[in-house]
C-alpha positions as CSV (number, residue, x, y, z in Angstrom):
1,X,0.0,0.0,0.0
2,X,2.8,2.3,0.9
3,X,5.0,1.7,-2.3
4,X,1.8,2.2,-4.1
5,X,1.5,5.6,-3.1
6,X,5.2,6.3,-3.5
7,X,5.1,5.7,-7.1
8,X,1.6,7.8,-7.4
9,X,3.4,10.5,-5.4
10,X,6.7,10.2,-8.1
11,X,4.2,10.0,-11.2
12,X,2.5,13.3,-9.7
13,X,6.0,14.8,-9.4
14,X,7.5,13.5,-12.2
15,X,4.1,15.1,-14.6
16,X,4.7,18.5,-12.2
17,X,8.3,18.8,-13.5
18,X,7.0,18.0,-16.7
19,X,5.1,20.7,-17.1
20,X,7.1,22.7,-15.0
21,X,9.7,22.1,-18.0
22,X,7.6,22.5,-20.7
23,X,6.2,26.0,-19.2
24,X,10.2,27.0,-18.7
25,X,10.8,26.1,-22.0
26,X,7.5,27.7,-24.1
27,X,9.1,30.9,-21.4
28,X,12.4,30.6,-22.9
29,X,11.2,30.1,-26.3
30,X,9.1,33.2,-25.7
31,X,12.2,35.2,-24.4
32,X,14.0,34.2,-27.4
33,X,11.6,35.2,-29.7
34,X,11.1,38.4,-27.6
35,X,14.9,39.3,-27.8
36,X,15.1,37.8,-31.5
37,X,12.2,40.5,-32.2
38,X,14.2,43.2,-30.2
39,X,17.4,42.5,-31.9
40,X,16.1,42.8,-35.5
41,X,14.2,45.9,-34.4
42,X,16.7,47.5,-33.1
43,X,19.0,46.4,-36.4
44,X,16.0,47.9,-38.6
45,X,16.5,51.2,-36.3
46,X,20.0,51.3,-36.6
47,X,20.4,51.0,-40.2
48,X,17.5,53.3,-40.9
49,X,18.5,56.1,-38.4
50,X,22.0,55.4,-40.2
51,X,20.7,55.7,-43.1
52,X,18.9,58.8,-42.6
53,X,22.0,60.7,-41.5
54,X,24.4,59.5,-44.1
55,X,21.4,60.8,-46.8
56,X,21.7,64.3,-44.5
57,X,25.7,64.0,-44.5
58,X,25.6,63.1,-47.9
59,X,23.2,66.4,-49.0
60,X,24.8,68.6,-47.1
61,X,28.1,67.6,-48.4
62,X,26.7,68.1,-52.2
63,X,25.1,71.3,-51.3
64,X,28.1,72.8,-49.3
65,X,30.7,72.2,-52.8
66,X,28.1,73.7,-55.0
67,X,27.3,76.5,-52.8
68,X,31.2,77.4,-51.8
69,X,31.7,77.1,-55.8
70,X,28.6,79.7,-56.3
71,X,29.6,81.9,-53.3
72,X,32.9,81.9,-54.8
73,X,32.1,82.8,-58.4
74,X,29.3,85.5,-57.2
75,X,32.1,87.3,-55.3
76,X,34.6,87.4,-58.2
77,X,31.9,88.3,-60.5
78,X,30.7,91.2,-58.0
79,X,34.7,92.2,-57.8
80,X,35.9,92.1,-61.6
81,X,32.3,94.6,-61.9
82,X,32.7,96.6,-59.0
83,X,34.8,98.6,-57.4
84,X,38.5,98.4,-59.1
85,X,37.3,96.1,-61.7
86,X,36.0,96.5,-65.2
87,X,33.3,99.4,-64.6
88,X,35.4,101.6,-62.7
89,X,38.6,100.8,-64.5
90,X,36.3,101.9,-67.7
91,X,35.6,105.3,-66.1
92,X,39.3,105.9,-64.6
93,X,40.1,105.6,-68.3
94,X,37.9,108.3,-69.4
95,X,38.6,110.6,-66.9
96,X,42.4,109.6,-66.9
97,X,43.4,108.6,-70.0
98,X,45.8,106.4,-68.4
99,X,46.6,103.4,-70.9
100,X,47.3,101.3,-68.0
101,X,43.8,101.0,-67.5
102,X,42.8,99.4,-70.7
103,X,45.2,96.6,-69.4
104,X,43.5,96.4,-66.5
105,X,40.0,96.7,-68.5
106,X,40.7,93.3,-70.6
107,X,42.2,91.2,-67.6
108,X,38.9,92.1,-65.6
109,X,36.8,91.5,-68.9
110,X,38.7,87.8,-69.0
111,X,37.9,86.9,-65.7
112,X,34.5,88.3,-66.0
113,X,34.2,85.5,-68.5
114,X,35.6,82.9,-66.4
115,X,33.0,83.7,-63.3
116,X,30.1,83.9,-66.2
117,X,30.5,80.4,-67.1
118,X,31.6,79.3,-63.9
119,X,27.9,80.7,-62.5
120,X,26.0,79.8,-64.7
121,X,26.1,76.4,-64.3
122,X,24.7,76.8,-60.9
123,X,21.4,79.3,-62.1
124,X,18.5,77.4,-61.9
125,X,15.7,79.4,-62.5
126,X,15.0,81.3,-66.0
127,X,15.0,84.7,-64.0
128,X,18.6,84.0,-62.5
129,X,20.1,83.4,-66.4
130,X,18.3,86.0,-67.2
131,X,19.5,88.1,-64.8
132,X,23.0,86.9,-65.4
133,X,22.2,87.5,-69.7
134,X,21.9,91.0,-68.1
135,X,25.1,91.6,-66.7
136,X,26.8,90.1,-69.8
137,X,24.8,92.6,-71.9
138,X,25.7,95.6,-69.9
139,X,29.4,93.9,-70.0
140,X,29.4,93.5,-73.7
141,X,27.9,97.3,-74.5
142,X,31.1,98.5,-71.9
143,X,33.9,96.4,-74.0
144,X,31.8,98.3,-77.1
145,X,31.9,101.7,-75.6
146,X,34.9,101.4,-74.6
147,X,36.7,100.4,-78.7
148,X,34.8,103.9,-79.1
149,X,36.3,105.8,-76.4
150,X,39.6,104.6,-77.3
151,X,39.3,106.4,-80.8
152,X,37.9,109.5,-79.5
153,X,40.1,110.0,-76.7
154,X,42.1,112.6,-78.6
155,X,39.8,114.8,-80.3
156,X,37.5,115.2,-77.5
157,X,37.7,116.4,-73.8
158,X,36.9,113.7,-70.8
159,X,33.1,115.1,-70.7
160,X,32.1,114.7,-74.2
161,X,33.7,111.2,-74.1
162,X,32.0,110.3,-70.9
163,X,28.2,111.7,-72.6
164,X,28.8,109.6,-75.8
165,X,29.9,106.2,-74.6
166,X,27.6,106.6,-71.2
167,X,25.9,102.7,-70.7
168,X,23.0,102.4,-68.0
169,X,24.6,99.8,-65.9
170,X,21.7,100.3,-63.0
171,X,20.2,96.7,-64.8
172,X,23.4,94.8,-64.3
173,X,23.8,96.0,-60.7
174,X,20.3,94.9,-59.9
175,X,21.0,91.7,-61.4
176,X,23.8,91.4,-59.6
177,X,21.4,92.3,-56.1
178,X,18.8,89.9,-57.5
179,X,21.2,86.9,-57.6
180,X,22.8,88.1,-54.3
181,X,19.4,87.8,-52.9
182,X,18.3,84.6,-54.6
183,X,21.9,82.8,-53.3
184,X,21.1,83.7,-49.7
185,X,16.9,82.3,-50.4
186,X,18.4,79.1,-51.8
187,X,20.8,78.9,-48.8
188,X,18.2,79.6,-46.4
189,X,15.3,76.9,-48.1
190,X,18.6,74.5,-48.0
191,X,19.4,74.7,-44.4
192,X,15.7,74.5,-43.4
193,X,15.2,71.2,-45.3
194,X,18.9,69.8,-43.8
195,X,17.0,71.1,-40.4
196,X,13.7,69.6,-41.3
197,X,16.0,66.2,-42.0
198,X,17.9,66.5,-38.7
199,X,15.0,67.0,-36.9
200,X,13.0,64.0,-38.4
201,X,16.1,61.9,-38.0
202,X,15.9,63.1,-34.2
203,X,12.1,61.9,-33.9
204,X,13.1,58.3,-35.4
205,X,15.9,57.9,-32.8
206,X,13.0,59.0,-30.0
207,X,10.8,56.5,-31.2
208,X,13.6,53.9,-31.4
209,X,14.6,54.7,-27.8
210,X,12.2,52.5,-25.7
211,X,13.7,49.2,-28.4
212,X,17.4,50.8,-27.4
213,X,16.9,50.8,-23.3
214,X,16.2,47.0,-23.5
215,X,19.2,46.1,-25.3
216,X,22.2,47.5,-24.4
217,X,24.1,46.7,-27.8
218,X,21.1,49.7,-28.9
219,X,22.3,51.9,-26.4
220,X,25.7,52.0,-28.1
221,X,24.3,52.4,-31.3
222,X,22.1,55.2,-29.7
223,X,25.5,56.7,-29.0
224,X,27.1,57.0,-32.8
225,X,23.8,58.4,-34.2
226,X,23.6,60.9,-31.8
227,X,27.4,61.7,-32.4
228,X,26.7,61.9,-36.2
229,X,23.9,64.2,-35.3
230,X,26.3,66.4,-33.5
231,X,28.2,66.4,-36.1
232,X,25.9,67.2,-38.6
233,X,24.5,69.9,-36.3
234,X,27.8,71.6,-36.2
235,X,28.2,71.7,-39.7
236,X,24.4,73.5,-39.4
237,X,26.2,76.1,-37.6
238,X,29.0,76.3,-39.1
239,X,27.0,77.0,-42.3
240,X,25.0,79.7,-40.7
241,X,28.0,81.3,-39.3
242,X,29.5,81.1,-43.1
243,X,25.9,82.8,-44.2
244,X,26.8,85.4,-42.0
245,X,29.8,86.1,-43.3
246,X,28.7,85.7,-47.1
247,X,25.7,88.5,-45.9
248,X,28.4,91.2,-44.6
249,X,30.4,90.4,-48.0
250,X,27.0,91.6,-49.7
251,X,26.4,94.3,-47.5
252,X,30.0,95.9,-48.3
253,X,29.4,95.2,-51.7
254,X,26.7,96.9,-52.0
255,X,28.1,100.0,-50.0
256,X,31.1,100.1,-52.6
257,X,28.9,100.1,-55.2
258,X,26.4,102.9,-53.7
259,X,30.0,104.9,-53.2
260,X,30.2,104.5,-56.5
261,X,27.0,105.7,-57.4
262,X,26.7,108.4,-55.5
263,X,30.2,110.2,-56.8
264,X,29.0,110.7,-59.8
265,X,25.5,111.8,-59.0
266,X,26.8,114.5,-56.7
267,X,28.3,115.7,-60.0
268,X,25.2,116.4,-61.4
269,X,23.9,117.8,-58.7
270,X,26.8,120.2,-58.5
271,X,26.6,121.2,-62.0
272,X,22.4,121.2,-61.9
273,X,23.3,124.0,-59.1
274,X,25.8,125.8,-60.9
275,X,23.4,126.1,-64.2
276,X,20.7,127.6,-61.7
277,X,22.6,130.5,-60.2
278,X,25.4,130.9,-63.1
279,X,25.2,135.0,-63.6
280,X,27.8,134.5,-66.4
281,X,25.6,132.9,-68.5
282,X,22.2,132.7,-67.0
283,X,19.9,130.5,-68.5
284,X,16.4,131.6,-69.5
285,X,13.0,130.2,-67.1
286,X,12.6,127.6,-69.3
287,X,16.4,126.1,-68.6
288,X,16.4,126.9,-65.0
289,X,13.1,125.0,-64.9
290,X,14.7,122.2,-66.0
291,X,17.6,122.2,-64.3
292,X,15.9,122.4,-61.3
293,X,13.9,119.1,-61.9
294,X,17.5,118.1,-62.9
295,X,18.7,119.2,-59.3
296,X,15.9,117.6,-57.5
297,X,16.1,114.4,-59.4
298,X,19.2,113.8,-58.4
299,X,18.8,114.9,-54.9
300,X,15.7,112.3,-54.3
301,X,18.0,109.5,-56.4
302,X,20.8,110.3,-53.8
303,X,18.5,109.8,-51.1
304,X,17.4,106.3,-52.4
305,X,20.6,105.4,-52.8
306,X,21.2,106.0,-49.1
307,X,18.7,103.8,-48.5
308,X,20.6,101.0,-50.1
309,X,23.3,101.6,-47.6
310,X,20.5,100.7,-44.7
311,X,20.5,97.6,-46.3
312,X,21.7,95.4,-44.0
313,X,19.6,97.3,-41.3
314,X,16.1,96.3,-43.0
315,X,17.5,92.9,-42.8
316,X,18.1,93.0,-39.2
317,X,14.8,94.6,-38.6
318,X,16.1,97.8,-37.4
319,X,15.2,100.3,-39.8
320,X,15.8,104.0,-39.5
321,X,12.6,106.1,-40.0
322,X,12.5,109.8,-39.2
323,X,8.6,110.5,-38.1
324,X,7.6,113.8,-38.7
325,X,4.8,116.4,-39.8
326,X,4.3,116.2,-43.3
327,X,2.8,118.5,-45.6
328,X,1.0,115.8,-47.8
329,X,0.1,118.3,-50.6
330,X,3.7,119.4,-50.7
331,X,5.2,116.1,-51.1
332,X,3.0,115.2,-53.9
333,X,3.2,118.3,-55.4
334,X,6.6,117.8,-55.4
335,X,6.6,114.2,-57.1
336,X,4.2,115.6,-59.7
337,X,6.7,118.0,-61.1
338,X,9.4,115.4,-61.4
339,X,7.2,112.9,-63.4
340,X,5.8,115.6,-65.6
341,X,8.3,115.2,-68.1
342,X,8.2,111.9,-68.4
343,X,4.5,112.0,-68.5
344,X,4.4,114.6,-71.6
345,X,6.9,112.4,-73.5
346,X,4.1,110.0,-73.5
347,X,1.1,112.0,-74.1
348,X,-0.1,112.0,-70.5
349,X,-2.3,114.1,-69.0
350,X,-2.0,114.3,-65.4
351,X,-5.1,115.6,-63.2
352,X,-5.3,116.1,-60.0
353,X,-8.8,116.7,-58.9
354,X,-11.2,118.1,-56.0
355,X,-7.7,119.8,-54.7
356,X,-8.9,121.2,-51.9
357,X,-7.5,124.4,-50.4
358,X,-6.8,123.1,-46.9
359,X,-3.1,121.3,-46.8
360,X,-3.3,118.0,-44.8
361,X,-0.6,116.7,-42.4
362,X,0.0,113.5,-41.5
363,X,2.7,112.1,-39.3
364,X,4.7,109.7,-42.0
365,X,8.9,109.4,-42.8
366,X,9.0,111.9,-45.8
367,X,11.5,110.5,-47.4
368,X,9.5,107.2,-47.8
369,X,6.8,108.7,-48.5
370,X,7.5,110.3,-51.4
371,X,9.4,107.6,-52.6
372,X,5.9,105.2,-52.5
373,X,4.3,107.8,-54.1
374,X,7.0,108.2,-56.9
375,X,6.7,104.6,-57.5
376,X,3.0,104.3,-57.6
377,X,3.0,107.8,-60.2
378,X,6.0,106.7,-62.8
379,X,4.3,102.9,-62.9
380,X,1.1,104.6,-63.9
381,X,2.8,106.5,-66.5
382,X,5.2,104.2,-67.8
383,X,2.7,101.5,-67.9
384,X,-0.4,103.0,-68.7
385,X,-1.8,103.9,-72.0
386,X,-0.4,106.5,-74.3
387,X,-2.2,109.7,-74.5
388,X,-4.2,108.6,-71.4
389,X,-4.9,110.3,-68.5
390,X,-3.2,109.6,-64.3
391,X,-5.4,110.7,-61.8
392,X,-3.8,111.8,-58.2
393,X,-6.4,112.7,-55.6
394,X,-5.9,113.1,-52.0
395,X,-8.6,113.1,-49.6
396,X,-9.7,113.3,-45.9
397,X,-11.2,109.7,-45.1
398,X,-13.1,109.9,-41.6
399,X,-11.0,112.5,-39.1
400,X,-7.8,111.2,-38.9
401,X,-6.7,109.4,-42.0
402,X,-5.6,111.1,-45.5
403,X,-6.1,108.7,-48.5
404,X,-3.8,109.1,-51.8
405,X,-4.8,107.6,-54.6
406,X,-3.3,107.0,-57.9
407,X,-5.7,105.7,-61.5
408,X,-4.0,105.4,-64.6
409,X,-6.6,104.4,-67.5
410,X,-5.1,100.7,-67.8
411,X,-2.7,98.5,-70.1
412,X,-2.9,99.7,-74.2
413,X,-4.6,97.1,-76.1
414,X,-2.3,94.0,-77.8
415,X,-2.0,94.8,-81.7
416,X,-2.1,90.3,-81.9
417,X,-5.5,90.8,-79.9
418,X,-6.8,93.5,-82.0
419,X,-5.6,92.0,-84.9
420,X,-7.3,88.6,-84.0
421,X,-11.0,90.6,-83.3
422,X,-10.7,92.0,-87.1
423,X,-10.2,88.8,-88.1
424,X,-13.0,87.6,-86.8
């Protein structure tokens, strides 16, 4: 009876450990799954996450050649243009007659060409080649001018020279602003898409983090992406500190270039003033009319100039406006009788009308104000119709506002259109 229940007793046991080792073994089985599961997770993290920064590396690495190439090509094409290259060699020339400087002339004109064709292969939009087609223009009508101040140089004095080869280079030097402009943009878009990258990359590793703290061949892994990131984040900065820099190369630029500008239009300034008080020869009302617009042309063009010089202050958000009371009749009076001329040479009628006797004044920066209402008068004039009529009315609108308004009487038809509706 008692062996009996021994072996009952050892089958019991013996089925217990049975199952006891079966359970043990579906747990270990389980566990290795588990950890198999983790391990190939945190492999598919890895090589993704890896992945992801070596396509970020690998961007930014493209990006930075091409834009050190363009950077550098931008700023030899500003120099060889600039000051003490091929514009102001051409005008030392005239006023010099130094030979010297036709030397100098043809080596900037050579590596003008260089930077052309090294640039252009980085334009990408139609308005950039364009742009650049613009410089090479204003380039190309220099080399020409130049051939014919070469011949004339010695039957004619330094002023007659200067009036007969004279080339409106304002088109180039906006070019030159517009692709300054459109290098930082394409900078800027670039380093918020490597940021955009970084930071998705940074989101995968979060999500990947919980896979990581169970296996602690993740955590070193954790370790070297997070390095790369570093690494890759430095180079962010370093970038922006190198946009920095390429912005204060602009900003010089363009106050060398307004220097540059602004010699020059003091000079006819100077003589504008001379012609209106000369007592030697005086000049009948007519001429003293016009060289008083003359005078006050140039006066308003020197003060926009000066505004390219604050620049870099409008870019920092900082800038300068002088608030004062304005006489709003005054002011457009004043822009009224400088875009007279251009509006008879187009058969323009200006009107101004309901002028009412009472001058208002508003509180406004003059100098911007005038310069808005210059823009808004010569684009109805230039663009309007011929033999049309501009309408500038001011106004009192409730008790505190002053309303300006500007009508032009629209766009002249298309000759294809009109020629199409006869047509038909």
């Amino acid at each position: 009876m008692g062996d009996s229940s021994e072996r009952s007793g050892t089958v019991e046991r013996s089925g217990t450990m049975r199952r006891l080792e079966s359970l043990l073994a579906g747990k270990s089985a389980l566990i290795a799954t588990v950890a198999g599961v983790c391990i190939v997770v945190l492999l598919g993290f890895g090589i993704e996450a890896s992945s992801r920064f070596r396509a970020v590396n690998d961007a930014w690495a493209r990006y930075s050649s091409n834009s050190s190439e363009m950077r550098h090509a931008l700023g030899q094409l500003q120099t060889s243009v600039g000051y003490g290259g091929l514009i102001h060699n051409f005008k030392n020339y005239i006023l010099r007659r130094d030979k010297g400087n036709l030397d100098r002339i043809a080596a900037n004109h050579r590596a003008f060409r260089k930077q052309v064709l090294a640039l252009r292969g980085h334009l990408k939009s139609p308005e950039e080649r364009e742009a650049l087609d613009t410089i090479e223009r204003t380039i190309d009508e220099y080399m020409v001018k130049q051939g014919i101040a070469v011949r004339k140089a010695a039957r004619l004095s330094a002023e007659q020279i200067d009036a007969l080869v004279r080339v409106d280079d304002s088109p180039a030097f906006a070019a030159l602003e517009l692709l300054g402009k459109r290098f930082a943009v394409r900078k800027a878009e670039h380093e918020a898409r490597m940021s955009q990258a970084l930071d998705d990359a940074v989101h995968f590793l979060n999500l990947g983090a919980a896979v990581i703290a169970l296996i602690a061949v993740g955590a070193a892994l954790l370790i070297v992406n997070q390095r790369r990131l570093t690494r890759a984040r430095d180079e962010l900065d370093e970038a922006l500190r190198e946009t920095s820099r390429a912005n204060n190369a602009k900003s010089d630029f363009l106050s060398s270039m307004s220097h540059e500008l602004r010699t020059p239009l003091n000079a006819v300034i100077g003589f504008a003033q001379l012609l209106e008080i000369s007592n030697k020869d005086p000049l009948s009302d007519t001429q003293k009319t016009y060289a008083r617009h003359i005078r006050k042309s140039g006066e308003h063009l020197l003060l926009l100039i000066q505004d390219v010089l604050d620049l870099a202050k409008i870019e920092a958000g900082t800038t300068p406006l002088s608030i004062e009371d304005v006489d709003v009749t005054a002011s457009v009076n004043g822009c009224l009788s400088l875009v007279t001329n251009m509006a008879d040479a187009r058969g323009i009628r200006i009107s101004v009308p309901g002028t009412s006797p009472n001058r208002y004044a508003v509180r406004a920066d003059n100098t911007r104000l005038k310069q808005v209402m210059l823009n808004l008068m010569t684009n109805a004039i230039k663009y309007g119709s011929e033999n049309g009529v501009v309408t500038v009315q001011q106004e009192m609108i409730g008790a505190d506002t002053v309303r300006i308004s500007v009508t032009d009487t629209g766009l002249p038809p298309d000759p294809a259109d009109e020629a199409h509706h006869a047509a038909a």
